[in-house]
Backbone as ProteinMPNN parsed JSONL, in Angstrom:
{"seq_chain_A": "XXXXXXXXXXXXXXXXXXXXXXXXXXXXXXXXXXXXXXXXXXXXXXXXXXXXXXXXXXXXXXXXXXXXXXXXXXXXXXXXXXXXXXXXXXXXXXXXXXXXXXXXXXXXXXXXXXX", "coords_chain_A": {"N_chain_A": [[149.613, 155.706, 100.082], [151.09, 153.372, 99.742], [150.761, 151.966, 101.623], [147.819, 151.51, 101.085], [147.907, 149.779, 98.893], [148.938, 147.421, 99.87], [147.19, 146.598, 102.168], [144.864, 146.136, 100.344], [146.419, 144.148, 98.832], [146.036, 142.335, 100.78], [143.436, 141.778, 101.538], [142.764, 140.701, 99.306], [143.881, 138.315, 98.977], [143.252, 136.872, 101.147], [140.488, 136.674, 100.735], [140.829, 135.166, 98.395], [141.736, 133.031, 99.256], [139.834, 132.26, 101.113], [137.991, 131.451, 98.667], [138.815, 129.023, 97.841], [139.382, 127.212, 100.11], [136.428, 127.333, 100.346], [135.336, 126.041, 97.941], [136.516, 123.945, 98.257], [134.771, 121.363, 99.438], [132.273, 122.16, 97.734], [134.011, 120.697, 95.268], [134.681, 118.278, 96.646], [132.033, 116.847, 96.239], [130.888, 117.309, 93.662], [133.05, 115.887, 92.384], [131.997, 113.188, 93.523], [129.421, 113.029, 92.579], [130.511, 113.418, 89.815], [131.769, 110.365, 89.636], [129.709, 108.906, 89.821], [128.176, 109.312, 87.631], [129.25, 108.766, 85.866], [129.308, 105.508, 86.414], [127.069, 105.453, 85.919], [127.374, 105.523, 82.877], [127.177, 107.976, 81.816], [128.998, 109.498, 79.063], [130.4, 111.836, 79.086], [130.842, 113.272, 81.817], [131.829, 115.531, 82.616], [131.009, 118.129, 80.951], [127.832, 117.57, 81.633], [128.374, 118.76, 84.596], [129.806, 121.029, 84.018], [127.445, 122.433, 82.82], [124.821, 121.593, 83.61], [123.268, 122.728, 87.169], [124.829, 121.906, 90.064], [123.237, 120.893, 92.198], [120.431, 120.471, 91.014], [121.148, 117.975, 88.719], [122.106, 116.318, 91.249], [119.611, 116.048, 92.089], [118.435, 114.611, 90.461], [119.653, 112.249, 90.586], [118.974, 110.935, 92.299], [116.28, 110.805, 92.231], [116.224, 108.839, 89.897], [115.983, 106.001, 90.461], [113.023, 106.257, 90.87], [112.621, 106.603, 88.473], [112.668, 104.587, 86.24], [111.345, 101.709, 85.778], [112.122, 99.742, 85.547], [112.015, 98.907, 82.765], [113.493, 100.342, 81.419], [116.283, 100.728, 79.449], [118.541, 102.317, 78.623], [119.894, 103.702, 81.249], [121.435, 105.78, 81.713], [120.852, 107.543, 79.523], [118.408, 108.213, 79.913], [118.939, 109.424, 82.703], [120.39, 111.602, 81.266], [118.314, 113.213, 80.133], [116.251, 113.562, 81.689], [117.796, 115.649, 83.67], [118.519, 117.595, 81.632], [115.951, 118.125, 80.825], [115.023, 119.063, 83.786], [113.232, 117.462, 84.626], [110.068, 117.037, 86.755], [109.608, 115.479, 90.259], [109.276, 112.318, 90.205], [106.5, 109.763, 90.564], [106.484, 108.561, 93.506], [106.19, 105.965, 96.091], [104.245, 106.296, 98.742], [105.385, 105.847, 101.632], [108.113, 105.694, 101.281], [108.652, 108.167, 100.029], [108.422, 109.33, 102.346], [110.731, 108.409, 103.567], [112.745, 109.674, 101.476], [112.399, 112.461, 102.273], [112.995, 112.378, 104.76], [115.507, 111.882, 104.663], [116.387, 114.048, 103.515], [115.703, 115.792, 105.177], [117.97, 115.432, 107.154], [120.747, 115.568, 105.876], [120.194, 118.072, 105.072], [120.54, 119.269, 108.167], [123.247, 118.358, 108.55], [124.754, 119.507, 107.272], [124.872, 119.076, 104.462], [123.122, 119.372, 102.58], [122.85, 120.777, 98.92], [120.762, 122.664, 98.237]], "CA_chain_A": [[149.262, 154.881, 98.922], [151.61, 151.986, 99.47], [149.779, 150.864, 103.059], [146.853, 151.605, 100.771], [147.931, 149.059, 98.193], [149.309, 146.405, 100.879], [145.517, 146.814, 102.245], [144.417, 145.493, 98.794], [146.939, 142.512, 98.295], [145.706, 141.323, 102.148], [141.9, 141.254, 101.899], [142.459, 139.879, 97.834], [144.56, 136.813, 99.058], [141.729, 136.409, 102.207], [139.254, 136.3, 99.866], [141.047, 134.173, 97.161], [142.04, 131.664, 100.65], [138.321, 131.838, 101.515], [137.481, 130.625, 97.977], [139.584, 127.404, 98.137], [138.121, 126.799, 100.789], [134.493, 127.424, 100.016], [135.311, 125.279, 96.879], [136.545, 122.013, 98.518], [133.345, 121.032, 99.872], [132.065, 121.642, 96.635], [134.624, 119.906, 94.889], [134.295, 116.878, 96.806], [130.56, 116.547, 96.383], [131.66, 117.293, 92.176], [133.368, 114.521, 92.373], [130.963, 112.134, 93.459], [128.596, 112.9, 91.358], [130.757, 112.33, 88.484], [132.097, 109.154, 90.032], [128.388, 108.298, 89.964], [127.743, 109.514, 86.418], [130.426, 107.851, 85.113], [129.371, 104.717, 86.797], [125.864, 104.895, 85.141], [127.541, 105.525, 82.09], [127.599, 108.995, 80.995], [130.164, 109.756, 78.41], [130.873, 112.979, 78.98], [130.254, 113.628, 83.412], [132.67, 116.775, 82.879], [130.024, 118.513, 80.334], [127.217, 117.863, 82.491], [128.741, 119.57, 85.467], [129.943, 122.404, 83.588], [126.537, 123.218, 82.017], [123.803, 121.957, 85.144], [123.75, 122.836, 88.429], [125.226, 120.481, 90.8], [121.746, 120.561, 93.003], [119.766, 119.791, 89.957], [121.888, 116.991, 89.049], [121.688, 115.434, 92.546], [118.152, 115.587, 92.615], [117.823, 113.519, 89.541], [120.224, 111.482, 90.434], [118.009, 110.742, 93.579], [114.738, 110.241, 91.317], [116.68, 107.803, 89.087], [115.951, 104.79, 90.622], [112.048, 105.856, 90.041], [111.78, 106.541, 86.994], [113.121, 103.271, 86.22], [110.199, 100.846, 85.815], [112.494, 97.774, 85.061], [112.262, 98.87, 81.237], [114.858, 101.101, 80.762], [117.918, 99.869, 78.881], [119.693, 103.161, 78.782], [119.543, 104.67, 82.294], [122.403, 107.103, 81.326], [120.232, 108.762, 78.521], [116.944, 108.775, 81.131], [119.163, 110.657, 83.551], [120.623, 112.947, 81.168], [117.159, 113.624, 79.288], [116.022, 113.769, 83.353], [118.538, 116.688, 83.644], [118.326, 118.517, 80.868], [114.703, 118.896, 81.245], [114.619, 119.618, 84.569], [111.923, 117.154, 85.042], [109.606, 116.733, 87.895], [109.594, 114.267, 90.784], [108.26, 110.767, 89.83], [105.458, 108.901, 91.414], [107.077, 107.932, 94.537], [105.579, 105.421, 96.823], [104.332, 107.246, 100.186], [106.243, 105.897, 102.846], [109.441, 105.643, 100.774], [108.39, 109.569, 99.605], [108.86, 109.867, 103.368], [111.689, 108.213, 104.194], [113.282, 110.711, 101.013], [112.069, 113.543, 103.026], [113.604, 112.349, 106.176], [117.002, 111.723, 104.537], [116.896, 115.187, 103.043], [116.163, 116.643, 106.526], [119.082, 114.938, 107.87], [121.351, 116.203, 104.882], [120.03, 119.76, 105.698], [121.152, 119.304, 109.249], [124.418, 118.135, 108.995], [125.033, 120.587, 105.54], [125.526, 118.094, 103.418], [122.558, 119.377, 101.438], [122.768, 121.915, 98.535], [119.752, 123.687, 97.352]], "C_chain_A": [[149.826, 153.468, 99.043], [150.914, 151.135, 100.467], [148.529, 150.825, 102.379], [146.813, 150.042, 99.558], [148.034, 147.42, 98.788], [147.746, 146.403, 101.296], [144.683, 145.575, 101.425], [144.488, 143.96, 99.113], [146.228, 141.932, 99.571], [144.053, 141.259, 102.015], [141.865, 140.544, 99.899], [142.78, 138.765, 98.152], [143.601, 136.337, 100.141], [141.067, 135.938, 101.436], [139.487, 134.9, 98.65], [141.38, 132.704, 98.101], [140.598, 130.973, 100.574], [137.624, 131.137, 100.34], [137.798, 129.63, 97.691], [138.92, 126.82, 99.208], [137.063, 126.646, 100.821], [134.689, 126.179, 99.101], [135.448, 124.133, 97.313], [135.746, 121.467, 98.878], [132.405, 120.577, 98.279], [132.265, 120.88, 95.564], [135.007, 118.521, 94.955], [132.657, 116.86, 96.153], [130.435, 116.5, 94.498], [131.822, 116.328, 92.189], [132.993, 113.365, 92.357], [130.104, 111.927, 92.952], [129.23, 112.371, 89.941], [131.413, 110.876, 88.291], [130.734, 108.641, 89.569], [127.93, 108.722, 88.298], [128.252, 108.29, 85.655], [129.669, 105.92, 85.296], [127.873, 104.225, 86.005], [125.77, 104.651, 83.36], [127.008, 106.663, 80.902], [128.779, 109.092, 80.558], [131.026, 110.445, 78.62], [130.485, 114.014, 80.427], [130.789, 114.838, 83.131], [131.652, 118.162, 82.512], [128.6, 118.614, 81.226], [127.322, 118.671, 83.639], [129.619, 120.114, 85.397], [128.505, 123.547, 83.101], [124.998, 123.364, 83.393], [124.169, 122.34, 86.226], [123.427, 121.841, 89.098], [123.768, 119.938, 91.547], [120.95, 119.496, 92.166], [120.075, 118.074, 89.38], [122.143, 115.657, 90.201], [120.138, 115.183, 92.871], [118.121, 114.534, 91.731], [118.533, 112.679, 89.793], [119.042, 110.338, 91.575], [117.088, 109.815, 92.754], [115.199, 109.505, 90.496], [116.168, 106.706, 88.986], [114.013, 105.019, 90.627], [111.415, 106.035, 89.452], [112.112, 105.447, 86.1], [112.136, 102.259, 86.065], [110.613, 99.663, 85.636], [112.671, 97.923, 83.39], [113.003, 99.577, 80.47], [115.866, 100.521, 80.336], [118.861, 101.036, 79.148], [119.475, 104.347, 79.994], [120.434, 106.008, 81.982], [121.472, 108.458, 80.785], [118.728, 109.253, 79.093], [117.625, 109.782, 82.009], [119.812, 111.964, 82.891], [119.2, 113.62, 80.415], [116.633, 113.807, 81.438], [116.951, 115.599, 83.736], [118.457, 117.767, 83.044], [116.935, 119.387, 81.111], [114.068, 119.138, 82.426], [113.423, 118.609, 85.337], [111.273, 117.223, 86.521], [109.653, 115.582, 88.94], [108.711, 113.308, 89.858], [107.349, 110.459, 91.168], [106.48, 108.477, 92.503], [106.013, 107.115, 95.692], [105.217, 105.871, 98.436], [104.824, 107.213, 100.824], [107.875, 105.915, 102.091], [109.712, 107.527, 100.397], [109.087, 110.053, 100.923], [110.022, 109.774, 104.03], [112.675, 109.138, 103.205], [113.531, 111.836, 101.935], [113.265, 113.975, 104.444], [115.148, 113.084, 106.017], [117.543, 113.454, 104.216], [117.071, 116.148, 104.32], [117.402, 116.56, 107.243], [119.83, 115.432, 107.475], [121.485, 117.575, 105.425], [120.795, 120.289, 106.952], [122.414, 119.399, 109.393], [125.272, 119.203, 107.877], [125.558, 120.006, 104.778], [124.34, 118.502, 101.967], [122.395, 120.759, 100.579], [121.907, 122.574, 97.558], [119.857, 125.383, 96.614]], "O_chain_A": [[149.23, 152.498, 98.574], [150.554, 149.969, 100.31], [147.786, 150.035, 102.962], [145.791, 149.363, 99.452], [147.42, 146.456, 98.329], [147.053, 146.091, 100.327], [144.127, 144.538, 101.789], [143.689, 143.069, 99.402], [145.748, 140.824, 99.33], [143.57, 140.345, 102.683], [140.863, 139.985, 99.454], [142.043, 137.892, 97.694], [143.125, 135.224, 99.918], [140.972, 134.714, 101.351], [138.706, 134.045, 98.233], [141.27, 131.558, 97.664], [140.234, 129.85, 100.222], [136.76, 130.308, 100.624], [136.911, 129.024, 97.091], [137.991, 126.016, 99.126], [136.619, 125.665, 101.417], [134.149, 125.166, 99.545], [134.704, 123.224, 96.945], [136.035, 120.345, 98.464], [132.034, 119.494, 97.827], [131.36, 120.386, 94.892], [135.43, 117.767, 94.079], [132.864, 116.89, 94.94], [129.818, 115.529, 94.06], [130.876, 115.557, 92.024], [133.355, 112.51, 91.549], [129.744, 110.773, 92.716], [128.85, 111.462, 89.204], [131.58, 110.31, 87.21], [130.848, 107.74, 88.738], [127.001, 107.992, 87.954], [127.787, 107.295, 85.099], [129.589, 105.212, 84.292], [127.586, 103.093, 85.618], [124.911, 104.084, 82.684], [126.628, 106.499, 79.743], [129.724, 108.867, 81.314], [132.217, 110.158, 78.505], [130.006, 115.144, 80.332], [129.94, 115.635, 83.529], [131.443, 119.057, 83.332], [128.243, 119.753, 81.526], [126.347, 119.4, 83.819], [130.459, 120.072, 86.296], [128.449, 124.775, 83.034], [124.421, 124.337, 83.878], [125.377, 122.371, 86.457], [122.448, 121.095, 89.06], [123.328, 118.793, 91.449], [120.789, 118.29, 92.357], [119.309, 117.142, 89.624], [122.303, 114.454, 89.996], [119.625, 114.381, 93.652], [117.768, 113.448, 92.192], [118.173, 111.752, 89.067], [118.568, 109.219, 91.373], [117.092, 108.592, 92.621], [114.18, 109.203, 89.876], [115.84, 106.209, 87.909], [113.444, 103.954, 90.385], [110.191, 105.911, 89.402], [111.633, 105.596, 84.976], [112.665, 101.555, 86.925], [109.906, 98.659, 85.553], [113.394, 97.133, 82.782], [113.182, 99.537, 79.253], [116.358, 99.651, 81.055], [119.88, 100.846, 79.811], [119.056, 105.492, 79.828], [119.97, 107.146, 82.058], [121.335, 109.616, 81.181], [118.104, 110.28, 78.827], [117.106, 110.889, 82.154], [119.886, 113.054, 83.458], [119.32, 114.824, 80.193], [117.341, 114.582, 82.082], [116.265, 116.572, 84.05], [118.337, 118.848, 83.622], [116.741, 120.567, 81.403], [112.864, 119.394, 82.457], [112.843, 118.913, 86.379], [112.038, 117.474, 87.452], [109.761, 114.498, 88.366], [107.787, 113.533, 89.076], [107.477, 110.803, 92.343], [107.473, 107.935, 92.017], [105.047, 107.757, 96.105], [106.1, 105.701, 99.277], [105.195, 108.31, 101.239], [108.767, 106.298, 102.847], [110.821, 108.051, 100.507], [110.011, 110.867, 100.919], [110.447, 110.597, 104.841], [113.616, 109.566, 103.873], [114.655, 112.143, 102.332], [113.895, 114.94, 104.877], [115.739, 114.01, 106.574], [118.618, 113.97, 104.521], [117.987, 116.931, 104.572], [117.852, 117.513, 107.88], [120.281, 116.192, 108.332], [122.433, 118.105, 106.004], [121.473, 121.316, 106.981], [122.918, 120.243, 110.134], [126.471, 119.462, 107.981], [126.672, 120.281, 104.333], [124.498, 118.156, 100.796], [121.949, 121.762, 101.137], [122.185, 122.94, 96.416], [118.896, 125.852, 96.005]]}, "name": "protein", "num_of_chains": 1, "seq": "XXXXXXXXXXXXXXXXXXXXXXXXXXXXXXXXXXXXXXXXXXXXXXXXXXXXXXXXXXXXXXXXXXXXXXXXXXXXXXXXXXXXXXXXXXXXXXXXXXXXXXXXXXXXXXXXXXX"}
C-alpha cells in the first residue's frame, strides 16, 4: 500500500509539472493578447479571457483592422461586440486574404497557432 501510495504522489506531481508547463506557452500568448486588448482599450482584458476562448479572441483580433472602414470611433466595443458574437470573417481583399492564409500557415508550422 505505501509503494502503492508513493506511485500516486509521483505520476500526480508529473502531471501537475507537465501542466506548468503546458500552461506557459499559453500564458505567454494570454498575455499578449491582453497587452493588445488593453492597448485598444478594453476595460476589463481579464473578463474577456476568462469567458472567450483565447483562439476566438485572436481571430478577431486579426479581423479588426477589417472591419474598420475608417468610421469606427470605438474599436474596443467593435472588437468586443466582434467577440461576443463570434462573428464571421470580413470582406477581405484577395491577395491580402492570401497573404492572411500564408501567415497562418507559417504560425501552424512553427506552433505558434492555436485552433
Amino acid at each position: 500500500d505505501t509503494n502503492h501510495n508513493n506511485q500516486k504522489n509521483i505520476t500526480t506531481s508529473k502531471d501537475s509539472e507537465t501542466n506548468v508547463v503546458g500552461n506557459s506557452d499559453d500564458n505567454k500568448e494570454k498575455h499578449k493578447v491582453k497587452r493588445k486588448l488593453q492597448e485598444l482599450g478594453v476595460h476589463n482584458p481579464e473578463q474577456i479571457l476568462s469567458t472567450y476562448p483565447l483562439a476566438v479572441i485572436q481571430q478577431q483580433l486579426k479581423w479588426l483592422p477589417y472591419r474598420n472602414k475608417g468610421n469606427v470611433k470605438n474599436l474596443a466595443g467593435l472588437l468586443i461586440h466582434a467577440i461576443k458574437h463570434n462573428l464571421s470573417p470580413p470582406e477581405i481583399p484577395w491577395d491580402e486574404s492570401l497573404a492572411i492564409q500564408t501567415q497562418e500557415k507559417l504560425e501552424v508550422q512553427e506552433g505558434k497557432h492555436y485552433d
